[in-house]
DRENPA-3360 file (N, C-alpha, C; in nm, 2 decimals, always signed):
BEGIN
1 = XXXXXXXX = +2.61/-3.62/+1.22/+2.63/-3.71/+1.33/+2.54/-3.66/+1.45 ~ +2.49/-3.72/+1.46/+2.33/-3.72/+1.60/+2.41/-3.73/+1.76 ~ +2.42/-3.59/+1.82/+2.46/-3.59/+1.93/+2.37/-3.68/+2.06 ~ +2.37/-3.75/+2.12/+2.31/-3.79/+2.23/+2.29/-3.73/+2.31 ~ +2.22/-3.77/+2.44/+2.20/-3.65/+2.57/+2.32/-3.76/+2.69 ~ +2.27/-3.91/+2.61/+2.42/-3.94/+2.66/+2.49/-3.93/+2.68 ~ +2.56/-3.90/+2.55/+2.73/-3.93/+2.55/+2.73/-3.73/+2.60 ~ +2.66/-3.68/+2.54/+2.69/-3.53/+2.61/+2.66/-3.49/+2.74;
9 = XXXXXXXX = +2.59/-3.56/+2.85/+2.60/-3.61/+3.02/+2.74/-3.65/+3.03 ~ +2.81/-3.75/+2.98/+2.92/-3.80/+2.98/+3.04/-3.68/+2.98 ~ +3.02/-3.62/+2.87/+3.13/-3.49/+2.85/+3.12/-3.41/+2.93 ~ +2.98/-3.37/+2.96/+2.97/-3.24/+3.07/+2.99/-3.29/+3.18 ~ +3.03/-3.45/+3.28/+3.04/-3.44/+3.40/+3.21/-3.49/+3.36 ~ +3.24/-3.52/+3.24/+3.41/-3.52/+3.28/+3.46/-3.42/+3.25 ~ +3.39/-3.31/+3.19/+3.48/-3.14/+3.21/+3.43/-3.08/+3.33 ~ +3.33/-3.09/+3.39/+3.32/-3.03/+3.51/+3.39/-3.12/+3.66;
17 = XXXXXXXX = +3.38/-3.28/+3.60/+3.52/-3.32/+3.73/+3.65/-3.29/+3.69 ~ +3.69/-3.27/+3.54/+3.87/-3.23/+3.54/+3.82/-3.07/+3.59 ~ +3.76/-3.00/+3.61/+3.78/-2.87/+3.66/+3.79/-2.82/+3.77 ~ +3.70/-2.94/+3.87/+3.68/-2.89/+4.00/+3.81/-3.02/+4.03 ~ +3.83/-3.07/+4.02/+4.02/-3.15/+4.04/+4.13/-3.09/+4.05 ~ +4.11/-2.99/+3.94/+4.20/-2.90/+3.95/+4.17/-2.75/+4.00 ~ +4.08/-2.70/+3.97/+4.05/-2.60/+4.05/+3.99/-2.57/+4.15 ~ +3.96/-2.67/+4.20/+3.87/-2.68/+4.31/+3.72/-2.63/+4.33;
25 = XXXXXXXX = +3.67/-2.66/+4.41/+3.51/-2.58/+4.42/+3.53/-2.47/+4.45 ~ +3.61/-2.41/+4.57/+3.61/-2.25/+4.64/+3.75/-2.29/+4.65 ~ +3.82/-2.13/+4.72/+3.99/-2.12/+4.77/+3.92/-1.98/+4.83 ~ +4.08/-1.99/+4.92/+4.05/-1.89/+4.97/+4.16/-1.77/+4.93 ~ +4.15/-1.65/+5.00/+4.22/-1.54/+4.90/+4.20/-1.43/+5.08 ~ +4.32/-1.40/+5.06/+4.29/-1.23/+5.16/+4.21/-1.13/+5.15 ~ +4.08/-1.11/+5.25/+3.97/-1.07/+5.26/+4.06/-0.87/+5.17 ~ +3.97/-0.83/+5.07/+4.00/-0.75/+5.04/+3.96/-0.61/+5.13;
33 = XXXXXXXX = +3.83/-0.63/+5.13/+3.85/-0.49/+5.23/+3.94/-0.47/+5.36 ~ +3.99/-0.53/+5.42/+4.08/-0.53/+5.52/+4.21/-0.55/+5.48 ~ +4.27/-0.60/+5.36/+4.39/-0.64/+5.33/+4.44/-0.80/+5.39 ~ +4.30/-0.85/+5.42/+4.43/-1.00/+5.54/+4.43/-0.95/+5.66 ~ +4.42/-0.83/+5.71/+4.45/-0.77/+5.87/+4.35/-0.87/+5.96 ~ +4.21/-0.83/+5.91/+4.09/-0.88/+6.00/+4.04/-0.75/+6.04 ~ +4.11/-0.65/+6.05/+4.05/-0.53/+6.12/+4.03/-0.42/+6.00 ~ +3.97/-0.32/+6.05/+3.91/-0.23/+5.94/+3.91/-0.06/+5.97;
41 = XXXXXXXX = +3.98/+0.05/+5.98/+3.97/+0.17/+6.01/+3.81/+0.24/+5.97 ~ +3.78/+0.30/+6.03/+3.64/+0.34/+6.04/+3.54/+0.37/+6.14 ~ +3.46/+0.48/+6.10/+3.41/+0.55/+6.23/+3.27/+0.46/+6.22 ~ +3.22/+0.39/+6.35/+3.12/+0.34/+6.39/+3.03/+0.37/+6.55 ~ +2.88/+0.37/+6.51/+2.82/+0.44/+6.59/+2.83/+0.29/+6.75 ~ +2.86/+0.33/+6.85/+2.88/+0.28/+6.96/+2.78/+0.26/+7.03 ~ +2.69/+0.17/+7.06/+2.52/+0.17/+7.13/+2.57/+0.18/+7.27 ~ +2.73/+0.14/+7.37/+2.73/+0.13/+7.48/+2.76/+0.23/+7.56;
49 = XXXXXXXX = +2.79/+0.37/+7.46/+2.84/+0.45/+7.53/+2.78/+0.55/+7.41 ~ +2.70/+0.51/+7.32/+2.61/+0.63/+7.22/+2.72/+0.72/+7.18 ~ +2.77/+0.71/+7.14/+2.90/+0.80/+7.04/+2.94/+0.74/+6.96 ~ +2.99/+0.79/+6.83/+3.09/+0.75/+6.75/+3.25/+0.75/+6.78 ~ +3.24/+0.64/+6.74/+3.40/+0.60/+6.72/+3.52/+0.58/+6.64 ~ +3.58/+0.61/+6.60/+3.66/+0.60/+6.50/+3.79/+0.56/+6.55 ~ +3.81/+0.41/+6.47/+3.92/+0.32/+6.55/+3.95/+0.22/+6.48 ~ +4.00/+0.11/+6.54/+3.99/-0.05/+6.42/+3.90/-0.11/+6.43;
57 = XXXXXXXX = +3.80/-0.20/+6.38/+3.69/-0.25/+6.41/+3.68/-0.39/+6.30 ~ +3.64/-0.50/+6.40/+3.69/-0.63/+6.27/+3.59/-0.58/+6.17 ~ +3.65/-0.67/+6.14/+3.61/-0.63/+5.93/+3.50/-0.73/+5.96 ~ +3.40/-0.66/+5.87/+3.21/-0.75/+5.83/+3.22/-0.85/+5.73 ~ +3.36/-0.83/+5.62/+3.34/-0.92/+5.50/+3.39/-1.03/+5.56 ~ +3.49/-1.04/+5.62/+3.58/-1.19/+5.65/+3.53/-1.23/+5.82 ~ +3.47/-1.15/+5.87/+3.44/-1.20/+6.02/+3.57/-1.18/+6.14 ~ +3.67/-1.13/+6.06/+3.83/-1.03/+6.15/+3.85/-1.18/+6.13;
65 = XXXXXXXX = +3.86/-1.27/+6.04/+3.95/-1.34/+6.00/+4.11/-1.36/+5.90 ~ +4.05/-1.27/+5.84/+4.14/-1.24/+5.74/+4.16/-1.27/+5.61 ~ +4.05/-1.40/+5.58/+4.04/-1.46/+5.49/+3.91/-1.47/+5.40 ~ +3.85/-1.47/+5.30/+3.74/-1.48/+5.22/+3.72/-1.60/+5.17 ~ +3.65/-1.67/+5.15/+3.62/-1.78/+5.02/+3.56/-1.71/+4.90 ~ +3.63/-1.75/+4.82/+3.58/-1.74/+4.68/+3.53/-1.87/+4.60 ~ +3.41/-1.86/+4.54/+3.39/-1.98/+4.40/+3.50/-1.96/+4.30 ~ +3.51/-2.12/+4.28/+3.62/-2.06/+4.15/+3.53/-2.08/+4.04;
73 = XXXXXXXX = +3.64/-2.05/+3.89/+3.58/-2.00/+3.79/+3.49/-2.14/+3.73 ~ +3.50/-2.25/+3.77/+3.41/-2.38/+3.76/+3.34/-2.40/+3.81 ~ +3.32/-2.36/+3.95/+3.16/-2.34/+4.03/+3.10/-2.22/+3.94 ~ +3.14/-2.11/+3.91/+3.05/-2.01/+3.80/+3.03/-2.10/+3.68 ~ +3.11/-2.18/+3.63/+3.07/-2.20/+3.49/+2.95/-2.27/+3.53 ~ +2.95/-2.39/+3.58/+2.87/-2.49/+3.64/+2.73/-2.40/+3.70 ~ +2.73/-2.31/+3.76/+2.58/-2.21/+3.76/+2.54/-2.16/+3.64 ~ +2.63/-2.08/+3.59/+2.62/-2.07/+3.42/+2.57/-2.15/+3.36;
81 = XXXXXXXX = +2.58/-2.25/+3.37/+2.57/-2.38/+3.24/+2.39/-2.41/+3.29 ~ +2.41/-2.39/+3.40/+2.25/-2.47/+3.48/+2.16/-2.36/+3.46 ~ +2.20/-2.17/+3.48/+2.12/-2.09/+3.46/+2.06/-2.08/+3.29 ~ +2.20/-2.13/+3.20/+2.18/-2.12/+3.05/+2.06/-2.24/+3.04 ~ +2.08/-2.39/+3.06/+2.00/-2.46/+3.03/+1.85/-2.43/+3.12 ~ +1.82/-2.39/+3.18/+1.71/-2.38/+3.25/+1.62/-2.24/+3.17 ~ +1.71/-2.11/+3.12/+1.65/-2.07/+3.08/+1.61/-2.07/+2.91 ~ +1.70/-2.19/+2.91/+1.69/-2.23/+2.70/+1.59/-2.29/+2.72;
89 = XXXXXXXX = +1.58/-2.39/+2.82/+1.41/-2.50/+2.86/+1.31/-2.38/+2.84 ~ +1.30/-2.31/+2.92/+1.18/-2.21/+2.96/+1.12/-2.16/+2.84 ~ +1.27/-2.06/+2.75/+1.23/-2.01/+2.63/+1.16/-2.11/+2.53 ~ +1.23/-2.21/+2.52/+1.19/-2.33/+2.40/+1.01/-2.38/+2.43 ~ +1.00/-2.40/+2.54/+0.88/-2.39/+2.62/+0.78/-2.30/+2.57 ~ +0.79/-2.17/+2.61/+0.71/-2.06/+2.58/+0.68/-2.05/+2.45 ~ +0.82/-2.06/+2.37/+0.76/-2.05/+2.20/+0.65/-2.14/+2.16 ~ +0.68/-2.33/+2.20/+0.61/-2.41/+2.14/+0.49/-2.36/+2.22;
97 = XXXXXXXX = +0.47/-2.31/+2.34/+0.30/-2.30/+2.37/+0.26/-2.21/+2.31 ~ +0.32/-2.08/+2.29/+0.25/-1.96/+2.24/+0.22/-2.01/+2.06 ~ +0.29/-2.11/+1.99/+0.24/-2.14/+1.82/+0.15/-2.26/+1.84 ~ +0.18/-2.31/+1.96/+0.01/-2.40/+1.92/-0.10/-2.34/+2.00 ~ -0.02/-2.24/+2.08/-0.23/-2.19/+2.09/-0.26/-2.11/+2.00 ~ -0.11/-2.01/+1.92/-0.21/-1.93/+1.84/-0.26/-2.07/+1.71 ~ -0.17/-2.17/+1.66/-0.19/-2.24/+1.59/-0.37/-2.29/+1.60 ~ -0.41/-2.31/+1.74/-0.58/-2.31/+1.78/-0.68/-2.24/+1.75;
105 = XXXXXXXX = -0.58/-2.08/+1.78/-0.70/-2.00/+1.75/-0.68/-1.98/+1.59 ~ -0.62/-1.96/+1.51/-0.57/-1.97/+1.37/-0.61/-2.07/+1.33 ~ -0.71/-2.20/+1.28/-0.70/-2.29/+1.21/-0.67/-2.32/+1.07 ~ -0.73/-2.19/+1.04/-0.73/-2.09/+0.88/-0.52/-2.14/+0.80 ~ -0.45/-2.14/+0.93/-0.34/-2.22/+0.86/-0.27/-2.26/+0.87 ~ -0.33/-2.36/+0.88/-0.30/-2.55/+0.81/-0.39/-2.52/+0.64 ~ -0.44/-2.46/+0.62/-0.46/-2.46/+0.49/-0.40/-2.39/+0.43 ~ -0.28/-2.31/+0.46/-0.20/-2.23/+0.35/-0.10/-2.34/+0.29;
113 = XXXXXXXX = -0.06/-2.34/+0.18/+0.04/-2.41/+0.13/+0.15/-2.35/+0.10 ~ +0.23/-2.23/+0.10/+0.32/-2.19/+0.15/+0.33/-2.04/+0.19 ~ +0.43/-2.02/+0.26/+0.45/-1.92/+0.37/+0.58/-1.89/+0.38 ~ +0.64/-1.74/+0.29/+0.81/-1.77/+0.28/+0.85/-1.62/+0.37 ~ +0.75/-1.54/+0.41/+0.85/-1.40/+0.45/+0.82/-1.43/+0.60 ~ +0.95/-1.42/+0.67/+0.97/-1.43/+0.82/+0.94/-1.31/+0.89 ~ +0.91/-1.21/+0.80/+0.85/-1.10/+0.90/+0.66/-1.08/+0.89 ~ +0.63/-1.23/+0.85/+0.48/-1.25/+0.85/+0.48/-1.30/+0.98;
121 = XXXXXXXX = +0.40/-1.24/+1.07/+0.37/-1.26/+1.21/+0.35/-1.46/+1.22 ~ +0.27/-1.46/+1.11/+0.23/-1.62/+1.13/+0.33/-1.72/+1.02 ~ +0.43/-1.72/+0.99/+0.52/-1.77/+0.94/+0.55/-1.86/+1.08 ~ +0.59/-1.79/+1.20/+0.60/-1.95/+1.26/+0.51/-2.08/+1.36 ~ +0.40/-2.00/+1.33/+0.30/-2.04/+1.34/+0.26/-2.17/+1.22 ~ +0.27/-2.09/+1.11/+0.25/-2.20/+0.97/+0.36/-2.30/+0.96 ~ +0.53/-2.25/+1.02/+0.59/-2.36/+1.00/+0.58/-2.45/+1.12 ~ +0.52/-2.43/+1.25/+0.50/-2.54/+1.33/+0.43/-2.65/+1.30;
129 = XXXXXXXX = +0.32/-2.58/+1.21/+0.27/-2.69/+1.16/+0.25/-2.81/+1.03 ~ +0.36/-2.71/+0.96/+0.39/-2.82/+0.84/+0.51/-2.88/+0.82 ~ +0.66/-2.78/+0.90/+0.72/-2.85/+0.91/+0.84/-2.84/+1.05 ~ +0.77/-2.92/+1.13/+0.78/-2.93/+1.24/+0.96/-2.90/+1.31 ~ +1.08/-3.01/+1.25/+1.22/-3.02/+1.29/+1.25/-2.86/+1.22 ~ +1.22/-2.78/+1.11/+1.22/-2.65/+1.06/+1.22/-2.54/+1.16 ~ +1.08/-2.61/+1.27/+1.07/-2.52/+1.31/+1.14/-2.55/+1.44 ~ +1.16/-2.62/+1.49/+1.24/-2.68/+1.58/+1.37/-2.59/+1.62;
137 = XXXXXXXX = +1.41/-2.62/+1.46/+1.54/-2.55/+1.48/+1.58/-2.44/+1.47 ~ +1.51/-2.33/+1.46/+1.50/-2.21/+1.40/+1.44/-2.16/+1.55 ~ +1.35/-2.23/+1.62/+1.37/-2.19/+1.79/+1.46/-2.18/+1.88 ~ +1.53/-2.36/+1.82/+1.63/-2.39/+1.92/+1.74/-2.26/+1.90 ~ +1.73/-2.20/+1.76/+1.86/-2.11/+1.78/+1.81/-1.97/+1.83 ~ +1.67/-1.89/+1.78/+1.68/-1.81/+1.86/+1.66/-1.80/+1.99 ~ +1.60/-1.96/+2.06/+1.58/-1.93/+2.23/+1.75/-1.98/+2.28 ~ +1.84/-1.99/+2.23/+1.97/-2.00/+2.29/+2.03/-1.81/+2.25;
145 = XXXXXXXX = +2.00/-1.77/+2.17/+2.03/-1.63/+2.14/+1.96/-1.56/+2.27 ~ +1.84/-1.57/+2.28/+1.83/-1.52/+2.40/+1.79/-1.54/+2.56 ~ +1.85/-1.69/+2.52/+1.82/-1.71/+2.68/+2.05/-1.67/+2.71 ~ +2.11/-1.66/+2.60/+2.24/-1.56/+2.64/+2.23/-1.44/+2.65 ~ +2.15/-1.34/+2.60/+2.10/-1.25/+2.65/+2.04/-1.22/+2.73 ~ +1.97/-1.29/+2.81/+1.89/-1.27/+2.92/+1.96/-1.29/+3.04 ~ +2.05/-1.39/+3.05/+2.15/-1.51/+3.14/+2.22/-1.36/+3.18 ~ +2.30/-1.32/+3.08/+2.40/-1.25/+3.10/+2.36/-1.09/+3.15;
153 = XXXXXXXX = +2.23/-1.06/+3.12/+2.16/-0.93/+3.17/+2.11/-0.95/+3.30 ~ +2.09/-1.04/+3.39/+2.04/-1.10/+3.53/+2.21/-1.09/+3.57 ~ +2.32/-1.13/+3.51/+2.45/-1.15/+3.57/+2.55/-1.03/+3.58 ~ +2.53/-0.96/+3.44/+2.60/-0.81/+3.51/+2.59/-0.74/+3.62 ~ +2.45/-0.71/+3.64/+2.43/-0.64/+3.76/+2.47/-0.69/+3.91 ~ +2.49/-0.83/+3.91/+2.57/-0.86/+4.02/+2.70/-0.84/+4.07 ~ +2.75/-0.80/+3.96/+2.90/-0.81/+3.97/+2.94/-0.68/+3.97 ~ +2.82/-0.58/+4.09/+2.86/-0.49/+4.13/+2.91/-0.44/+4.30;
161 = XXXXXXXX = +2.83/-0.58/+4.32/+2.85/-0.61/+4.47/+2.99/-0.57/+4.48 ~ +3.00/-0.50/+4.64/+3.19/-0.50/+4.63/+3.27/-0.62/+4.65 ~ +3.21/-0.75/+4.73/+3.28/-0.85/+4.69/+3.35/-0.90/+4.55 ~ +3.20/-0.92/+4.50/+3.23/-0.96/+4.37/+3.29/-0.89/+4.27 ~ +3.31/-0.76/+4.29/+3.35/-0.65/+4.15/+3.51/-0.65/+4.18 ~ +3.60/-0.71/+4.25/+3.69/-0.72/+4.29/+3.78/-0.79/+4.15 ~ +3.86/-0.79/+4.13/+3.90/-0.83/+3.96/+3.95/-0.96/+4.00 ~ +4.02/-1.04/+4.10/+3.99/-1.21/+4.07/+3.90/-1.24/+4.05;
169 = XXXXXXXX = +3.79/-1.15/+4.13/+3.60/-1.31/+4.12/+3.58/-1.26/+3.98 ~ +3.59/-1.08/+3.89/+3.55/-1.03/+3.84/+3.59/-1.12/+3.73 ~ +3.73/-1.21/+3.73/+3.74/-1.28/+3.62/+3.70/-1.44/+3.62 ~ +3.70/-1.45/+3.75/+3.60/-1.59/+3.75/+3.46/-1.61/+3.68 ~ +3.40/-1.48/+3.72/+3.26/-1.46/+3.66/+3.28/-1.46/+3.52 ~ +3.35/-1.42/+3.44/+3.36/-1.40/+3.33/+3.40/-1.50/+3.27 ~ +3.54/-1.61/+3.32/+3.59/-1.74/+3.25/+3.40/-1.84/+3.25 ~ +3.37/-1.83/+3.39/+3.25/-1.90/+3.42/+3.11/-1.90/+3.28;
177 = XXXXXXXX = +3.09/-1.77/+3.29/+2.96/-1.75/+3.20/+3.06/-1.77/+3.09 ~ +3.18/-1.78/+3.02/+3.25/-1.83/+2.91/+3.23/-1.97/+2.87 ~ +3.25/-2.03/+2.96/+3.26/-2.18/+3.01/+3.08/-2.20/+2.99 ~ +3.06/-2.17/+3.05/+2.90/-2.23/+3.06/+2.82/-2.19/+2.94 ~ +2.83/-2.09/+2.87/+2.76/-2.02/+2.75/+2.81/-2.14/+2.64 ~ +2.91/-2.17/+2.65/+3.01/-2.29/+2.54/+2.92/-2.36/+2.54 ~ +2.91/-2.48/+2.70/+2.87/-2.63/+2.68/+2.73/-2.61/+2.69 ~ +2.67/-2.48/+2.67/+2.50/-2.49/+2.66/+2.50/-2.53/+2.47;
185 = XXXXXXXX = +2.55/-2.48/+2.39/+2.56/-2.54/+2.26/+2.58/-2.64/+2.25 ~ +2.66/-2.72/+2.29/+2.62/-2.87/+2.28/+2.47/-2.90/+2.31 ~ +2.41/-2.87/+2.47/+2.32/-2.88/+2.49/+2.17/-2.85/+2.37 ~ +2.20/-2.74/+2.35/+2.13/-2.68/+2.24/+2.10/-2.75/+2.11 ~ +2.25/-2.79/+2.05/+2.24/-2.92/+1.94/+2.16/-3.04/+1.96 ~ +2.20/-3.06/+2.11/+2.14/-3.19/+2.13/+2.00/-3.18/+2.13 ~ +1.94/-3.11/+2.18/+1.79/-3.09/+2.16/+1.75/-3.09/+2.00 ~ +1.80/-3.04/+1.98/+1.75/-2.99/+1.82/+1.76/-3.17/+1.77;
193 = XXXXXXXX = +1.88/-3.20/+1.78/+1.83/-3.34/+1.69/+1.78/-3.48/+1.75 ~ +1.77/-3.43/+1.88/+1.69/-3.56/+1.94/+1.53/-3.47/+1.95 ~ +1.48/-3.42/+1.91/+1.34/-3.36/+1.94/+1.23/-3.44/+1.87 ~ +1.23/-3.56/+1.83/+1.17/-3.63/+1.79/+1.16/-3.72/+1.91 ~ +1.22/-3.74/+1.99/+1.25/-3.82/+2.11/+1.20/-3.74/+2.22 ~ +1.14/-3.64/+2.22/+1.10/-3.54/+2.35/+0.97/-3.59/+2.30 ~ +0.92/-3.61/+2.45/+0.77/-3.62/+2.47/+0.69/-3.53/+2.45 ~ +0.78/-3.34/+2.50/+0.72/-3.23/+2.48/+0.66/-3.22/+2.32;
201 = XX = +0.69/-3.29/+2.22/+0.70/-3.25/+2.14/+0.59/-3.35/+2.05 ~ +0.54/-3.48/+2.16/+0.47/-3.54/+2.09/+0.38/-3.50/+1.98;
% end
């Protein structure tokens, strides 16, 4: 069954509007380094009188409001899903230029008539050019292998910030890049069997 980019636009904006319906874009939550107070115990250096002080002092995360916004876990999926397909484009990208230029400087084969060990440097080189959806597909899967690798190696390290390391966003981040790593496989599928229909690919 031949997925469309249609009817899979269709699915990805009716799971991303039942999500943000129900879960909204942001909420808010009690600023954690303060507790909700607004204010913060801590010694700070005083420019008007050049001394330190040690006292209450509003809090820098919430503004001595009390309150934080947070993304919920659908605004992350929804960055997820955009960081995943942007960087499956890029990868899928890079591979087909890097086997038709070595395919250029290589002309030597297009005359091989077969080519079976995958740890021959030019195996995919040779199947770009004989058998093209083979080779298609065998990108499409490992540039989704690692454009989840890469997605998710850019996304740990943020989730050290003290905002974010906090275990609600901590699980937001996590339902999110869940959520979004999912509906890039659809995405993924869909390329693979409409790639006769990509211009890239003329």
């Amino acid at each position: 069954m031949k997925l469309s980019f249609i009817a899979l636009v269709i699915f990805l904006v009716f799971c991303f509007f039942l999500g943000f319906s129900v879960f909204g874009f942001m909420y808010d939550v009690a600023c954690p380094k303060c507790n909700g107070t607004g204010q913060v115990w801590e010694k700070r250096y005083d420019f008007d009188t050049e001394t330190w002080i040690t006292g209450y002092w509003p809090c820098p995360t919430c503004g001595a409001s009390g309150e934080v916004y947070l993304y919920s876990s659908v605004s992350y999926a929804l960055l997820f899903f955009l960081g995943f397909v942007l960087c499956f484009l890029l990868s899928f990208a890079l591979d087909y230029g890097v086997a038709a230029l070595r395919l250029r400087q290589n002309p030597w084969v297009k005359d091989v008539k077969e080519m079976h060990s995958w740890f021959n440097p030019m195996y995919f080189v040779w199947l770009f050019h004989v058998n093209r959806k083979k080779w298609v597909k065998w990108t499409t899967a490992l540039s989704l292998i690692a454009t989840v690798s890469i997605v998710t190696a850019i996304a740990v390290p943020l989730t050290s910030y003290p905002l974010i390391s906090t275990p609600i966003v901590g699980q937001d981040i996590f339902v999110g890049w869940l959520v979004g790593a999912a509906l890039t496989i659809p995405f993924a599928f869909a390329w693979y069997q409409n790639y006769e229909d990509l211009s890239i690919l003329a």
